[in-house]
C-alpha positions in Angstrom: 56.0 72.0 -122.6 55.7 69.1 -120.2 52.8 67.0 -120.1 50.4 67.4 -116.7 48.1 65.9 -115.1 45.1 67.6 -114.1 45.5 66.3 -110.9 49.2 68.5 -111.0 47.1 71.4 -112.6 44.9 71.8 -109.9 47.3 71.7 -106.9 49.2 74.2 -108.6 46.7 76.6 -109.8 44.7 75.5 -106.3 47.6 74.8 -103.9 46.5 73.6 -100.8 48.1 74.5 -97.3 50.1 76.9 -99.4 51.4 80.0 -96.7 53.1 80.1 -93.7 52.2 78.7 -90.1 52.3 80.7 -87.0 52.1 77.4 -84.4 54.5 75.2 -86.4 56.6 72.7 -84.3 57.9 71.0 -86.8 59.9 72.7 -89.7 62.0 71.7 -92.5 64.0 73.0 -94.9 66.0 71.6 -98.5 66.8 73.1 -102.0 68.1 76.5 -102.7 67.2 79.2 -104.8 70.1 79.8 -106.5 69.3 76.1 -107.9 65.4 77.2 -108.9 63.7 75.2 -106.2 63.9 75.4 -102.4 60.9 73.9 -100.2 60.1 75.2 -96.5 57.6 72.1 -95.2 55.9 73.0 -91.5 53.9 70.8 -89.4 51.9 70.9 -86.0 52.2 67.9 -84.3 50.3 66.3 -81.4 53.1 65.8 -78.7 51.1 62.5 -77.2 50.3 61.1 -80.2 52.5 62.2 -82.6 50.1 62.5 -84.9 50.3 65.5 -88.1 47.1 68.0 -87.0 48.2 70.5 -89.5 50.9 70.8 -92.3 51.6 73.7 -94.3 54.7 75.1 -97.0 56.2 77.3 -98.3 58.0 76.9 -101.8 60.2 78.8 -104.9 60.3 76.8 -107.8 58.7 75.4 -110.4 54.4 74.0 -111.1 55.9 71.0 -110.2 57.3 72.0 -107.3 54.2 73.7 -105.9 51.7 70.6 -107.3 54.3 68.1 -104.8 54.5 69.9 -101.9 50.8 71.0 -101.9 50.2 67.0 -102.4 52.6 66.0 -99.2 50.8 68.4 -97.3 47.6 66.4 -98.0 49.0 62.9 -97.7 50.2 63.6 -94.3 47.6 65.0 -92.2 46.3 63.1 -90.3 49.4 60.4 -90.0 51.5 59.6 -87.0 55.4 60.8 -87.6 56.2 57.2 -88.1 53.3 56.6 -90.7 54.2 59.8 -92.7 58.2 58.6 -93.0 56.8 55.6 -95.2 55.7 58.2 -97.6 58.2 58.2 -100.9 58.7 60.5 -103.9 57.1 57.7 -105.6 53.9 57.9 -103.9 53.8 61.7 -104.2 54.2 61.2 -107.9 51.1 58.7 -108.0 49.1 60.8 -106.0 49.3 63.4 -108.5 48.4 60.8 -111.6 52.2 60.9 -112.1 54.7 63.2 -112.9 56.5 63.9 -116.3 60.0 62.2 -115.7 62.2 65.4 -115.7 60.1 66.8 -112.8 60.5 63.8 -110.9 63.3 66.0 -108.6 60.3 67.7 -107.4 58.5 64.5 -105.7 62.4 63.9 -104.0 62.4 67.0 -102.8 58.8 67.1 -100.7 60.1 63.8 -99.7 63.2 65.3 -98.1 61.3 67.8 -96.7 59.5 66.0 -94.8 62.5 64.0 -93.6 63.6 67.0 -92.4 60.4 68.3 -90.6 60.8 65.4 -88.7 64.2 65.2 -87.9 63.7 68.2 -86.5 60.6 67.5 -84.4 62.6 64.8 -82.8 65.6 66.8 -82.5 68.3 65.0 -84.5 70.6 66.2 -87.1 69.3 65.8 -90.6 70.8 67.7 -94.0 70.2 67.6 -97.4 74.0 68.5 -98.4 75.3 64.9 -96.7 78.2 66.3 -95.8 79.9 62.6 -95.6 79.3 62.4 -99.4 81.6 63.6 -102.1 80.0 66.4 -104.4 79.4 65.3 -107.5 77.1 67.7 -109.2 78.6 71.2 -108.6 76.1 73.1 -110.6 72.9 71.7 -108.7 75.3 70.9 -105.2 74.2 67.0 -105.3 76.0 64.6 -103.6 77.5 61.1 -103.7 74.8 59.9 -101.1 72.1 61.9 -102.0 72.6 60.4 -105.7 73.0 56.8 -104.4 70.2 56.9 -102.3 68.3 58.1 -104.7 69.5 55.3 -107.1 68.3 52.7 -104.8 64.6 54.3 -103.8 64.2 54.5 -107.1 65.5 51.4 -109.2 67.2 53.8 -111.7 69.7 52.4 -114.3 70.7 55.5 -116.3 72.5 59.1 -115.7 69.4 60.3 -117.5 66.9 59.1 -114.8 68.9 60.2 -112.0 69.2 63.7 -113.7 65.1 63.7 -113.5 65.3 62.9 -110.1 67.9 65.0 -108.6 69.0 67.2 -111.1 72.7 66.2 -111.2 74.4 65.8 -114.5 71.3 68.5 -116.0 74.1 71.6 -116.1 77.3 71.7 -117.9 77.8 67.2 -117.7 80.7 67.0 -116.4 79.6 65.1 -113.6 78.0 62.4 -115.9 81.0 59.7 -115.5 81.0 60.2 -111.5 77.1 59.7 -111.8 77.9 56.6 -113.6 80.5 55.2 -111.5 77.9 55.2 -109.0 75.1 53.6 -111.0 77.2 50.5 -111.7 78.1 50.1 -108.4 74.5 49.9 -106.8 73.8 47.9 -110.6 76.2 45.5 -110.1 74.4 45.0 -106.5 71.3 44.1 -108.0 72.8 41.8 -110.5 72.6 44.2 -112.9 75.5 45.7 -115.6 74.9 49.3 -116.4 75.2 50.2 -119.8 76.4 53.6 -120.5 74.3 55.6 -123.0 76.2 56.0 -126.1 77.3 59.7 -126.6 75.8 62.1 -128.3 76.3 63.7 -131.8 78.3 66.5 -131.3 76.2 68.7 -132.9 76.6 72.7 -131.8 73.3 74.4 -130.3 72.5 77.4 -131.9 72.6 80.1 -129.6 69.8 82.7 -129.0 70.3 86.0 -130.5 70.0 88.5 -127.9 66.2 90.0 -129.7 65.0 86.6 -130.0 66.0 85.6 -126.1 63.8 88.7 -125.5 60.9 88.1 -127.6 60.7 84.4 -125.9 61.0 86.1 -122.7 57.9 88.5 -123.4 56.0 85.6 -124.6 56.1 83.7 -121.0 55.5 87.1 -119.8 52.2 87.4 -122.0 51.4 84.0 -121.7 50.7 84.5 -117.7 49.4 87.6 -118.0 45.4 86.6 -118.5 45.5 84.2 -115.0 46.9 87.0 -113.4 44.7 89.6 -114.2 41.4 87.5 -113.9 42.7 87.5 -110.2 43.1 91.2 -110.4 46.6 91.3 -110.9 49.1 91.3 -113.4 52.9 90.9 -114.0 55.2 93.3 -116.4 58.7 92.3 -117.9 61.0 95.3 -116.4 64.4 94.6 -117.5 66.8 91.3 -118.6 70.4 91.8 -117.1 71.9 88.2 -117.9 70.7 85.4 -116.5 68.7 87.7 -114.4 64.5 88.7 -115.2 63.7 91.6 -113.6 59.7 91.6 -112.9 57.0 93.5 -111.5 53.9 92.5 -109.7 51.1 94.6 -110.1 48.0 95.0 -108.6 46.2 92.1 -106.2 49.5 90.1 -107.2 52.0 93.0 -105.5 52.7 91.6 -101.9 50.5 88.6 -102.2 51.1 85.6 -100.2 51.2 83.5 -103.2 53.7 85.7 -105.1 56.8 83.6 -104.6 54.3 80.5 -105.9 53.2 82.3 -109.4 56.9 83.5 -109.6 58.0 80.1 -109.2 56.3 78.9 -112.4 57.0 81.9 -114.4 60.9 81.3 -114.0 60.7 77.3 -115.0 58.3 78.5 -117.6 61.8 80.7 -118.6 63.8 78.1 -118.4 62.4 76.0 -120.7 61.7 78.3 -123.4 65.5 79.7 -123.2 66.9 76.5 -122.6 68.6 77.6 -120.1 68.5 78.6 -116.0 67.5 82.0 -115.4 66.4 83.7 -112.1 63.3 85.3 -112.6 63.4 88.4 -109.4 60.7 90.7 -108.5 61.3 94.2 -108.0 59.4 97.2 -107.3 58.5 100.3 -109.7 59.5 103.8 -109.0 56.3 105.9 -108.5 56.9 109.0 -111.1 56.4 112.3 -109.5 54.1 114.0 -110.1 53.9 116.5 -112.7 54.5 120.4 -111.5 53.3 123.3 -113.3 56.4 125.7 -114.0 53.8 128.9 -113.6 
């Protein structure tokens, strides 16, 4: 389990400006769900002044995730467009008392957000898939320039560190030499050689067996189950079909706004107990009928 702040505790289990916003005029959009975490960032903005009056988002991922974007939404009220645009990932990160470094992606990602919000305020073109950069990272879709970018924000010097930040290279590694060719380039820039880690010991996983994937699976379940139901809700495992978790909200949790929030955290809470990504989908129960007596 990664280590939190409380600071992250609190603006996930307390998100602020969490929900969407009727008067938006701002809105932007990165990430995907079918890569665990996709961010929806709205503002209102003071045509005059151009001044943030409001901010709001929406998000699916992980606590991280949530902890980020609630902080950007806090950071930026109040800024001019201009003022908010010198906000980095790092900044997000300190204003959470850090983050651990494999959730560091999560800090990018507000940031791009907000790029994006503002790009389209202003109406210019703005996209998080760079289409003038090469993909690199098919499993995550992360680009050449979205990797060298983030290589140069960030002073990173190893495929590692740029996995943490933009999850490239965290899937199957094949990528890993294409995220290296770019790290010596922007090294050798700074004076710097980059030094490629040395490999690792080919050592085979085990693999889950199928009852013991389960039982991990009911233990997230069971683990979130006492937050949930002090709110007067509760969730219930319903069926595993692959890499899909079927799930069922019950209670104050069915149809709450905050549903795709607490899902969020349950599915990154999967994926690092199976060691593995898994979408984690909410579905409705069937009613039974009701019981008729054959007299």
């Amino acid at each position: 389990m990664w280590d939190y702040s409380e600071t992250v505790k609190e603006h996930f289990y307390n998100p602020r400006n969490a929900g969407p916003m009727a008067d938006a005029n701002a809105i932007g959009e990165v990430g995907s769900i079918s890569c665990g975490d996709a961010l929806r960032l709205m503002l209102k903005v003071e045509p005059d002044s151009e001044k943030i009056l409001d901010a709001s988002f929406q998000t699916f991922g992980c606590g991280s995730a949530i902890a980020s974007s609630s902080a950007l939404t806090e950071m930026i009220k109040g800024k001019t467009l201009d003022e908010a645009l010198k906000v980095s990932n790092q900044d997000i990160a300190d204003f959470l008392g850090g983050l651990p470094p494999e959730k560091m992606h999560c800090s990018v990602m507000g940031r791009e957000a907000l790029q994006s919000a503002i790009a389209n305020y202003r109406g210019e073109e703005w996209a998080d898939d760079h289409e003038e950069g090469a993909l690199i990272c098919k499993c995550f879709a992360v680009d050449s320039v979205m990797i060298e970018e983030t290589i140069r924000a960030n002073n990173l010097c190893s495929v590692e560190q740029v996995t943490n930040y933009t999850k490239a290279g965290g899937g199957c590694s094949s990528c890993h030499e294409g995220i290296e060719e770019i790290l010596a380039k922007v090294m050798a820039e700074r004076g710097e050689t980059f030094q490629p880690a040395p490999p690792p010991e080919k050592t085979r996983p085990g693999k889950l067996s199928t009852l013991e994937r389960i039982r991990r699976i009911e233990q997230v379940i069971e683990k979130a189950r006492p937050n949930l139901q002090r709110d007067h809700g509760d969730i219930e495992l319903v069926d595993v079909e692959g890499k899909t978790i079927y799930v069922a909200m019950k209670g104050a949790c069915s149809g709450c706004q905050m549903e795709a929030l607490t899902l969020g955290g349950v599915q990154q809470q999967m994926i690092e107990a199976l060691g593995e990504l898994v979408k984690v989908v909410p579905v409705k129960l069937k009613t039974p009928p009701p019981l008729v007596n054959p007299s």
